[in-house]
DOMI-994298 format. One record per residue (C-alpha): x, y, z. Coordinates in steps of 0.25 Angstrom, whole numbers, plus 5000, padded with zeros to 4 digits. Each point is the difference from the previous one (the first is absolute). Layout:
N
XYZ/...
***
This chain:
498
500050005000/500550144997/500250085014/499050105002/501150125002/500349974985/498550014996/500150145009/501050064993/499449964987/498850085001/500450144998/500449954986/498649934997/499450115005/501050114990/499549874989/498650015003/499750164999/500849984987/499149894995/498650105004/500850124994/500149924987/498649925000/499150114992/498849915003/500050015016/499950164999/498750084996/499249855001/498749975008/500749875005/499449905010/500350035014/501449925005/500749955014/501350045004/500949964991/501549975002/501150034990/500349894992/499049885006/499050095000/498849925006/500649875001/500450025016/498550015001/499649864994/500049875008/500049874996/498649994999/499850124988/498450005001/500250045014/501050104998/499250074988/498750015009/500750055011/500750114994/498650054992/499350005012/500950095007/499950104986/498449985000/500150004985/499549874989/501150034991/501450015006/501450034993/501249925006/501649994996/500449855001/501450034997/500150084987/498749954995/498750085001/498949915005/498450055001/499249915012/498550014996/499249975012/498750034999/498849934991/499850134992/501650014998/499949864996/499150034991/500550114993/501449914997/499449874996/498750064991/500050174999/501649974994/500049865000/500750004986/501150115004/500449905012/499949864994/501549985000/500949925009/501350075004/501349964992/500549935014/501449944997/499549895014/498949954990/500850014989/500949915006/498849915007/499050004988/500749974988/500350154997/498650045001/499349894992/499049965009/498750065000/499950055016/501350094995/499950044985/500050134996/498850034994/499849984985/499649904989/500949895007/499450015012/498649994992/500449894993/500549925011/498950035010/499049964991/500849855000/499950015014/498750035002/499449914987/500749875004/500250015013/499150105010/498750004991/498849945006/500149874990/501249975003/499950025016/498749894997/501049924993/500849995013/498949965010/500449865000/501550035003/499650095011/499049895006/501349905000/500850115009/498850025009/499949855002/501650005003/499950105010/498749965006/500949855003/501050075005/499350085011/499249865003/501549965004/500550115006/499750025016/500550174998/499950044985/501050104995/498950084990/500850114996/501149904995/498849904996/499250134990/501550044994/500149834997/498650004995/500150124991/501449964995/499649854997/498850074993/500850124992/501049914995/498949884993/499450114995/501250064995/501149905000/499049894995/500849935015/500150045015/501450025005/499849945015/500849874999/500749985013/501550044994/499550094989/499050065009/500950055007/500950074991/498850054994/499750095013/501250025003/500350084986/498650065002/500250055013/501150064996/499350074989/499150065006/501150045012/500650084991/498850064989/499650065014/501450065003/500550125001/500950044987/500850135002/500549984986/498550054995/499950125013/501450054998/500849974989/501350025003/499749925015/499949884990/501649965007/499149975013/499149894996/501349954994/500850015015/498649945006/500149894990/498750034995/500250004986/500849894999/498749945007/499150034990/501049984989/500149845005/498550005003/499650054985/500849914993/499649885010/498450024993/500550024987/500849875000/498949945006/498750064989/500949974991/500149845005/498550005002/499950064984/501049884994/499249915009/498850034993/500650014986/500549865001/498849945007/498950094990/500049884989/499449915011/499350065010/499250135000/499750075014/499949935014/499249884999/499950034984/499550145004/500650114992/500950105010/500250134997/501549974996/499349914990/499550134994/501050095001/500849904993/498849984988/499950164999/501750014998/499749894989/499050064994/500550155000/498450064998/500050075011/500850154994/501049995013/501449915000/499749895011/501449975001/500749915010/500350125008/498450045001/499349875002/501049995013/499550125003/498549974999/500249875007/500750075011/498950115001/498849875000/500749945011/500550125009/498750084997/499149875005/500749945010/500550105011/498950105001/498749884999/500849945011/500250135009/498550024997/499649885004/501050005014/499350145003/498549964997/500349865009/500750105011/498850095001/499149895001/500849925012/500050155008/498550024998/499449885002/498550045000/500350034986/500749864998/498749955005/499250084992/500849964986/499949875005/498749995002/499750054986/500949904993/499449895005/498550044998/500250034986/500749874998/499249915009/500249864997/500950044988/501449965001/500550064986/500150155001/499850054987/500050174994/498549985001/500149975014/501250115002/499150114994/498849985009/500950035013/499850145001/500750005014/501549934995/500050114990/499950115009/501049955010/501149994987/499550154999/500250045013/501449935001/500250074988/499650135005/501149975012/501049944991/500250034989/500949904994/501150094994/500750145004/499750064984/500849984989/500650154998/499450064988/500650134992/499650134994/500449994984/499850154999/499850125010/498750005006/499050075010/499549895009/498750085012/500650144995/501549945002/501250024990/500549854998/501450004992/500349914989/500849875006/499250015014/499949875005/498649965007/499549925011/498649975003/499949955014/499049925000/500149965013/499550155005/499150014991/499249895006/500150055012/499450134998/499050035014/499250094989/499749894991/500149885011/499350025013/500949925011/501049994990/501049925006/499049885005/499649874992/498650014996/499649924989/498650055004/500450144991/500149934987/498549935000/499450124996/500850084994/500449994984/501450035001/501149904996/501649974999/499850004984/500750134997/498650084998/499850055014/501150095003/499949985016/500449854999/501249984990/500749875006/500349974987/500350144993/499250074989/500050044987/500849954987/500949945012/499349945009/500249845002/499449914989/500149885007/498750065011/499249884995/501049895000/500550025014/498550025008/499549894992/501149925005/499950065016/498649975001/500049874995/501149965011/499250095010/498649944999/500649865000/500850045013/498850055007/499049884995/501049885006/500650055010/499750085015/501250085004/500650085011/501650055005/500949905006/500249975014/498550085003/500650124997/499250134999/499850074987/500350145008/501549954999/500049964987/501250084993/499650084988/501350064998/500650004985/501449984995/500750094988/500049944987/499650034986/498549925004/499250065015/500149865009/500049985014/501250005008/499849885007/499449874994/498449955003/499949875007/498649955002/499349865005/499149954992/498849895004/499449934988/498650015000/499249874999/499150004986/
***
């Protein structure tokens, strides 16, 4: 570490470098800007932002009272919308003029420079590539098309909780939605005992590091410090660790497409992807390079955020058992004898939907992917440069004691009688982002959650181990790329008698 009397007599020089850089920025002067923090030479913000970034942001814009607030992180400009009518005016009023992706050199590195459709800059690629992702693999036929793999991982985790005197659920959902994301996607699950565990362990990895904190992208010339901390050689040896291993899974399936087709026969999105390069129809180049990519975003985009839904849904329900009872209650009389659960059957719980809402509302699955302003703006009467980068926190947005009475308490109760919903339409609950860039895959991960939930809640009675009390339940959340809890979710399930 650097001593701090170093860092002390470094200031007066970042602050002579700081007027110099206002002096010389024509854009901070005679503007109608945001409101700011206290900034710091240099840093700017970043001394102000924990590990947990949603909490950080709502903090700071509380204390300025104002939706839209202007931060420094480092030497890049960074707007935090907080508010529903902010919101709204980013993701529909300008929706076109923020539809990019920052050129991050961290997702650069990660994402196949940019090729995957969470991070692309928009543009005819990203048209092209999105409308694969969505017409063979997120639409509403193709997620029909999956009902029976996903009724063969249900069956696989309701066996295993049958053997399991404590279940582990949080690391039971991430194997569920994994095992699920990669028939789906692979056309083969990567849980074999030895494999398995390679498997996690490079994706534990990735996601450690898509999560981390780059000073190379913050402050340029500090890039020698994630080199000293050994974080880019991290994230160099991680990269190259999912290429090699797309690239196996690609070869794989090349040498096996003459004699099989997809999982069981069934045609996997690799399949696809692989008939769409062959074809060359589409009016983009689906090169090597690009189908890793879409395979990547498949996997990443279903499997870590359906599980932290899952994780936070099962969390709330454990800590509130009349609403446990309640959800319960309702399962069981809309199946009654019945011991198939089908999308029939799913659509009539009113209830289950309303508890996803709620722990929606709470948690919303991931701290926004940043946006940016293609050209100056004016955003509530604001001037918004040209490069500004944007988060919506979606997190205070859902909080909002205006919009939410009891804000901060679990009441599926709210959602009953109320029309609004996580789809991207209702600007007071955007779990899942609006706009040109909100998630495409909404369908394919609640269809997937509430199958598993209603089946967990049909066959089973559950409480906390050891008679614990959902008062001391921990609902503290860990740093990462994806919102999850801190500590995992241990339950003791009973089977219930048919």
């Amino acid at each position: 570490m650097v001593p701090l009397v170093y860092i002390l007599a470094l200031l007066p020089l970042l602050l002579l470098l700081h007027k110099l850089l206002n002096f010389i920025n024509p854009f901070s002067t005679n503007k109608n800007l945001p409101p700011s923090p206290p900034k710091l030479p240099v840093i700017g913000n970043l001394h102000q932002i924990g590990p947990l970034i949603h909490h950080s942001l709502h903090s700071l814009s509380q204390k300025l009272g104002s939706p839209l607030m202007l931060i420094h992180l480092g030497s890049v400009p960074t707007l935090v919308v907080s508010s529903a009518d902010a919101a709204r005016e980013i993701m529909k009023t300008n929706d076109l003029i923020f539809a990019s992706r920052p050129d991050v050199k961290l997702f650069r590195r990660l994402l196949f420079d940019l090729k995957e459709v969470s991070v692309a800059p928009y543009g005819d690629y990203w048209r092209q590539v999105k409308s694969i992702m969505v017409l063979h693999l997120l639409s509403n036929k193709k997620i029909e098309a999956h009902r029976e793999i996903r009724e063969e991982e249900i069956a696989v985790v309701i066996d295993k909780i049958k053997k399991s005197k404590v279940v582990d659920l949080s690391d039971l959902f991430m194997r569920f939605t994994n095992d699920v994301v990669c028939r789906v996607t692979f056309g083969k699950k990567y849980s074999d005992e030895e494999s398995g565990r390679k498997f996690r362990k490079m994706l534990d990895e990735f996601f450690d590091v898509l999560g981390g904190l780059n000073f190379e992208d913050l402050i340029p010339w500090l890039a020698w410090v994630d080199r000293l901390r050994g974080f880019s050689g991290k994230v160099d040896r991680v990269a190259r660790q999912m290429d090699e291993f797309l690239d196996d899974v690609v070869e794989e399936r090349l040498r096996d497409h003459s004699t099989t087709n997809g999982d069981e026969g069934r045609e996997a999105f690799i399949d696809i992807l692989i008939k769409i390069q062959k074809e060359d129809k589409m009016g983009v180049v689906l090169d090597r390079h690009a189908i890793k990519a879409l395979l990547l975003d498949a996997y990443v985009g279903g499997t870590d955020t359906t599980s932290a839904v899952m994780e936070w849904t099962f969390t709330e329900l454990l800590k509130h058992p009349r609403v446990l009872k309640k959800a319960q209650d309702e399962v069981r009389m809309v199946l009654k004898d019945k011991q198939q659960i089908n999308q029939k059957d799913i659509d009539n719980m009113v209830y289950l939907k309303a508890v996803f809402k709620e722990s929606l509302r709470l948690h919303p699955p991931v701290s926004t992917l940043p946006r940016v302003a293609s050209q100056d703006v004016k955003v509530m009467g604001f001037d918004v440069k040209k490069g500004t980068r944007v988060i919506v926190n979606a997190w205070t947005i859902s909080r909002e004691p205006k919009v939410w009475e009891d804000s901060n308490e679990f009441r599926p109760e709210r959602f009953l009688d109320s029309n609004i919903d996580f789809k991207g339409h209702d600007f007071d609950l955007i779990s899942f982002g609006a706009g040109r860039r909100k998630c495409p895959g909404i369908a394919f991960g609640m269809t997937t959650n509430e199958s598993l939930l209603a089946n967990l809640l049909h066959k089973f009675d559950w409480e906390l181990p050891d008679g614990g009390k959902e008062d001391h339940l921990d609902t503290s959340e860990k740093p990462g790329a994806t919102i999850r809890k801190r500590i995992p979710l241990l339950a003791v399930a009973t089977q219930v008698s048919s």
